[in-house]
C-alpha positions in Angstrom: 20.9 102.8 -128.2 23.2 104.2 -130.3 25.0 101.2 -132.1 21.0 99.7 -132.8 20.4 103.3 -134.4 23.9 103.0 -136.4 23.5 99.3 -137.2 20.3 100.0 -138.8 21.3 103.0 -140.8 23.9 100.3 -142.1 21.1 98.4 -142.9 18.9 101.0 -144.8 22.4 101.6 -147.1 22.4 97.4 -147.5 19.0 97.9 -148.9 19.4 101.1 -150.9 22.3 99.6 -152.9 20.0 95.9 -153.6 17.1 98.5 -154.7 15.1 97.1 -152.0 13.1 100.7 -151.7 10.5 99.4 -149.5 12.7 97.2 -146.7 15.2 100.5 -147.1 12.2 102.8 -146.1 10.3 101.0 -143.4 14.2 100.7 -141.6 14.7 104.0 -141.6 10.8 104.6 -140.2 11.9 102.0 -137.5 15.1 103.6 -137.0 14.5 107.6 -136.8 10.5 107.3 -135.2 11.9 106.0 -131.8 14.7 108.6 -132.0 12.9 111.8 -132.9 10.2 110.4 -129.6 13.3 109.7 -127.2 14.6 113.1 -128.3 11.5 115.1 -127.5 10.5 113.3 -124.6 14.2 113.9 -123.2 14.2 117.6 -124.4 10.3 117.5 -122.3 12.3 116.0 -119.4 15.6 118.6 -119.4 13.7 121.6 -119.8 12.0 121.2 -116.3 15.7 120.5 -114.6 18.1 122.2 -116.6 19.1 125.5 -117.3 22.0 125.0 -119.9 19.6 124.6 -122.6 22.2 125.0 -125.3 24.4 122.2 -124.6 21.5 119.7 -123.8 19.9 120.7 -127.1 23.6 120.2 -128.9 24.0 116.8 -127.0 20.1 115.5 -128.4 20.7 116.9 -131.6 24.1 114.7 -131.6 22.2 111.3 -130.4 24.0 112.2 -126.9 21.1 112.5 -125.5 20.4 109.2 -123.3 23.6 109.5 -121.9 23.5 112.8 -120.7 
């Protein structure tokens, strides 16, 4: 999850320094849609089961998310 997010960050840089402005912004729509839904759907999730809120809210702000 993490390397496909970082590969295609790598990507949208490839395109920005071509000037490919559309590729560059449909890549990062691609890229940052599916993790801003993981994110709240997992933050949904921990806030029935958990009661460290801080730390789960550090580790899905840090992409740490699936793992926790």
């Amino acid at each position: 999850f993490m390397s496909e997010t970082a590969a295609a960050l790598c990507l949208s840089a490839g395109y920005h320094d071509t000037g490919n402005r559309m590729w560059q912004a449909l890549t990062l729509l691609f890229a940052l849609f599916p993790c801003a839904l993981v994110q709240l759907s997992l933050v949904f999730i921990h806030r029935d089961v958990s009661r460290d809120r801080p730390l789960v809210l550090l580790l899905h702000l840090l992409q740490l998310g699936p793992l926790v």
